[in-house]
N, C-alpha and C positions, 0 to 999 in steps of 0.2 A: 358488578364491576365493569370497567370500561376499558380496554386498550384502543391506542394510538396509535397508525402504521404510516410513518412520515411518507416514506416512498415504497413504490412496490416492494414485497418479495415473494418466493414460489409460493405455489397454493399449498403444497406439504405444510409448512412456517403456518400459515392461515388458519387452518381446520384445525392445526393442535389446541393454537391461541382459543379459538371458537368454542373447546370444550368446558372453557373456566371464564369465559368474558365475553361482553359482548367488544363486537371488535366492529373497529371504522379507519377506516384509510382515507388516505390523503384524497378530497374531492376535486381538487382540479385537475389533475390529469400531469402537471408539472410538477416543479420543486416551488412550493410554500414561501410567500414572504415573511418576515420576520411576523409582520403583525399575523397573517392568516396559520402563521405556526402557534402563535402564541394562545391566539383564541379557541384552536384542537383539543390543546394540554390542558387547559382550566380544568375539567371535571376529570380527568382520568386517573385510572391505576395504574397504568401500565404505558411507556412509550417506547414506542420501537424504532432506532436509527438505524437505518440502512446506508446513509450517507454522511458525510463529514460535515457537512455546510450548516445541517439542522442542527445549532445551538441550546442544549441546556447547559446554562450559565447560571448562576447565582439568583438573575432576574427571574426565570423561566419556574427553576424550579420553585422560587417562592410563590409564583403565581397557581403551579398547579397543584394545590391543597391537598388533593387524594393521592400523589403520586405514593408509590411505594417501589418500584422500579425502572428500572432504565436499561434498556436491554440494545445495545451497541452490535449490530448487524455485521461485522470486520473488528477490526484492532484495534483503529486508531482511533483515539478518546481524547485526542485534542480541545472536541468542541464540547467536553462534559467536562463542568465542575465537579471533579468529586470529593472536595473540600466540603464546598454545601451542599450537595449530595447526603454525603454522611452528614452531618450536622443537621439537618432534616428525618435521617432515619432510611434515605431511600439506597437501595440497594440496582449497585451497577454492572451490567455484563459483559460480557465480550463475548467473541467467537474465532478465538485461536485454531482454526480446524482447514483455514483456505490456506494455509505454507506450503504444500507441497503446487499446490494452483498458480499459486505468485510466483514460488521460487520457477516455475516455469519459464512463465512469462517472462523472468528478469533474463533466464537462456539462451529463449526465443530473441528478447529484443537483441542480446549480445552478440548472436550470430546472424541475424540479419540484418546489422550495422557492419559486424568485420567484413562478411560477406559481400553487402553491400546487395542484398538481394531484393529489395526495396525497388533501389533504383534500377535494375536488371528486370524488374516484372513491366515499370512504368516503359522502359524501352520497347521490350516485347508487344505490350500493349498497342503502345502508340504506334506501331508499323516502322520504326527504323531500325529491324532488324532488318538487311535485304542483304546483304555478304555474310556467310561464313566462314568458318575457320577462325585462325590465329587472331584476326581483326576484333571479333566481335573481342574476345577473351583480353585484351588489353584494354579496352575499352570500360572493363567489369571488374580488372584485378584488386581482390582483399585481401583480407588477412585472415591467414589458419590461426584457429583455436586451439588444438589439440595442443599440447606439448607446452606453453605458454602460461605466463605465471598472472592469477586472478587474486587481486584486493578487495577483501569483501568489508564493507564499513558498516559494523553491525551483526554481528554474530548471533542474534536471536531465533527464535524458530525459523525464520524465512531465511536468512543468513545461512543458518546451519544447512539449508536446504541445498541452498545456491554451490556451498560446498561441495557436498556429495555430491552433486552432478559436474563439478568442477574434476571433481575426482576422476570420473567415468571419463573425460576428456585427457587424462594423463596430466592435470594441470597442475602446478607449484601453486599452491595457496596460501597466503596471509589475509590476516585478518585484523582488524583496528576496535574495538569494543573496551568499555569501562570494563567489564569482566573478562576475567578468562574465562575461555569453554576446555576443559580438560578433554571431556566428552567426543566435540568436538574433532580436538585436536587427534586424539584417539583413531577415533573412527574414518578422518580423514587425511591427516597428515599436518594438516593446517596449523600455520607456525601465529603467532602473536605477536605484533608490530606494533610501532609508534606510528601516526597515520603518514608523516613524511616518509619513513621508508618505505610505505605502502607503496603510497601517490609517484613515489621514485621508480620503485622495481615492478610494478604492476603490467601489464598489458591490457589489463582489461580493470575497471575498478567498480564494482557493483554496488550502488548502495540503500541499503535497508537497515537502516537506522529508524528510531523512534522520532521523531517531530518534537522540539523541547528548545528552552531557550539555550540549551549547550549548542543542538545539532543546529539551529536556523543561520542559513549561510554557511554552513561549515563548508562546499565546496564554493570558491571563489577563485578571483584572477590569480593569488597567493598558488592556492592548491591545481591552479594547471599548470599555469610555468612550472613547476616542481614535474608534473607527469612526462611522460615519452613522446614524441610529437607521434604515433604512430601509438598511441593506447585509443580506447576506448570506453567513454561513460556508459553505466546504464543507471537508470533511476528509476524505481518500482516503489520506494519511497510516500516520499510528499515532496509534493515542487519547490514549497521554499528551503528545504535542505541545501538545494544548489542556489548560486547566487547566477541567476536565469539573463542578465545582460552579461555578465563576463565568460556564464558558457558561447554565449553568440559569436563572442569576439573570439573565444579560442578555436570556434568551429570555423566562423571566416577565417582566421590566418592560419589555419593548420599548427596552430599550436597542439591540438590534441585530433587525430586522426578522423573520430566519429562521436557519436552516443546514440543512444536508444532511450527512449521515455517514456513513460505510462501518465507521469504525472508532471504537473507544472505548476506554479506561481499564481495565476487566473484560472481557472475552468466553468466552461468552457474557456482554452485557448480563444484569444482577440484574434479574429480577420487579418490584421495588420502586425500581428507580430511578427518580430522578423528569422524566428524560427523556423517559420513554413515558408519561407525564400529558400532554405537550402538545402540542398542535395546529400550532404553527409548526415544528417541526421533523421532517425527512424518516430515517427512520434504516433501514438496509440491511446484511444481517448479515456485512459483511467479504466479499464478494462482487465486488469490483471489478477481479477478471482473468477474472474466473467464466463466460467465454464458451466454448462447447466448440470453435472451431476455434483459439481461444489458447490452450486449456486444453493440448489436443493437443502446439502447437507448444512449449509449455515444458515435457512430457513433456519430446518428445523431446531439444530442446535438452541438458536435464539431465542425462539418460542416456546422450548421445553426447559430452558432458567425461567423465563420469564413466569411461567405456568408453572413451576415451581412455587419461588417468592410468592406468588399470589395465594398458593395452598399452603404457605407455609415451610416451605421446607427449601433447604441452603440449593442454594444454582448450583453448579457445575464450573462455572468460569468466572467467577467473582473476581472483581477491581478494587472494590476498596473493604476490605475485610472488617476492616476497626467497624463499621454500621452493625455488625454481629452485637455491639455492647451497647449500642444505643438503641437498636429497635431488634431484639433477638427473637429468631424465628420459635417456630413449634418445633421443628426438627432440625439439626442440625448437622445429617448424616446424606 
């Protein structure tokens, strides 16, 4: 048997894959073109995404005959059919295990947009600190978090994450989600909104919602004018969630105070957008699982479904379950 490794992951992930397959990674050193992805996957058993960009689609999986798994390195499974997926027989994984790593990051960026500590390092940097006192401090003024009420759009594992530490901040939390989280609301107080009262009463609005034709755009020029001129975005998300020319224009006219971002619209971000002209905004390059003792654990996670499926027996984080009836393993447990 043969595994696929689109793009890097730890070496942990590797040597598990190695005890059931022979295993080959991505040979050019980058991210794969369509065609040089395509030509990988022909003979395999096993492909391994570590990124969003590498497409199995309809086309893909008809091509690679052998496939039996697909084992998705993160969450989001935008770029996997699991319609023909299943319809094929081949079984899809995830690695639900980096939320408490993201919901970090969404934190991080939150407080170093209100704070505005971003631009306070680039000052230091650059030598125009030379007066202290009162001076520098006006020059820097943000906005406290603590006490301050957070919209979180998306209440799923990363969501629920973002709360809890919302909590630790003494924060009023709502939240905007197809489902209620009881759980949740329980454990942290976090009340249940319609997304305008969110986007209305927020101070801060975090969003980690799933990428689907409901969410794409869902923030736009509509959803700023509604917020506080003095709130802040974060996106830990996927970039097209936001509609990425009407955030511009609310961070130019101080419609909306700041945001922080992991993710965008293009990736790599274009040289010339006009995102990186300004100063209120925090931007960080897709990097929000990007810790190496998480890095590690969603290796391995990924590799121990995948080496599963291959010997038979049901993953751990299974995507589309209905494949149970069409191609059913030896074990099931």
């Amino acid at each position: 048997m043969k595994i696929f490794i689109a793009q890097p992951i730890q070496p942990e992930g590797v040597e598990i894959l190695k005890q059931v397959a022979e295993v080959k990674s991505n040979p050019q050193g980058r991210p794969l073109t369509r065609q040089e992805f395509l030509t990988q996957i022909r003979d395999v058993d096993a492909v391994v995404l570590p990124w969003h960009t590498d497409v199995m689609d309809r086309e893909a999986i008809g091509l690679a005959s052998h496939l039996k798994v697909i084992g998705r390195h993160g969450v989001g499974y935008e770029n996997i059919d699991l319609e023909a997926a299943t319809e094929r027989g081949v079984y899809v994984t995830f690695t639900p295990v980096h939320t408490p790593t993201v919901a970090d990051t969404a934190f991080v960026l939150l407080m170093t947009a209100a704070r505005r500590i971003a631009e306070a390092d680039r000052f230091v940097k650059s030598g125009k600190w030379t007066v202290g006192g009162e001076w520098v401090a006006w020059q820097h003024m943000g906005l406290d978090v603590h006490d301050k009420t957070i919209g979180i759009i998306g209440c799923g594992r990363i969501g629920a994450g973002v709360a809890r530490r919302a909590k630790g901040f003494d924060m009023r939390i709502l939240y905007f989600d197809e489902v209620a989280r009881p759980d949740v609301e329980a454990e942290t107080g976090a009340v249940r909104v319609g997304l305008d009262q969110l986007l209305k009463e927020s101070d801060f609005v975090s969003v980690n919602c799933a990428l689907n034709e409901r969410s794409r755009g869902l923030m736009g020029a509509k959803q700023f004018a509604i917020m506080k001129p003095t709130a802040v975005l974060v996106n830990t998300a996927r970039g097209p969630i936001v509609d990425q020319p009407a955030l511009v224009e609310a961070l130019k006219t101080k419609r909306i105070a700041a945001a922080g971002l992991d993710v965008f619209v293009e990736e790599p971000i274009p040289p010339g957008d006009p995102l990186l002209t300004l100063d209120n905004v925090v931007l960080i390059p897709h990097i929000g699982s990007a810790a190496l003792e998480m890095r590690r654990k969603m290796a391995v996670t990924v590799a121990e479904d995948v080496a599963r499926v291959l010997t038979g027996k049901k993953p751990t984080y299974l995507l589309n379950s209905k494949v149970l009836e069409v191609r059913p393993l030896t074990e099931t447990k």
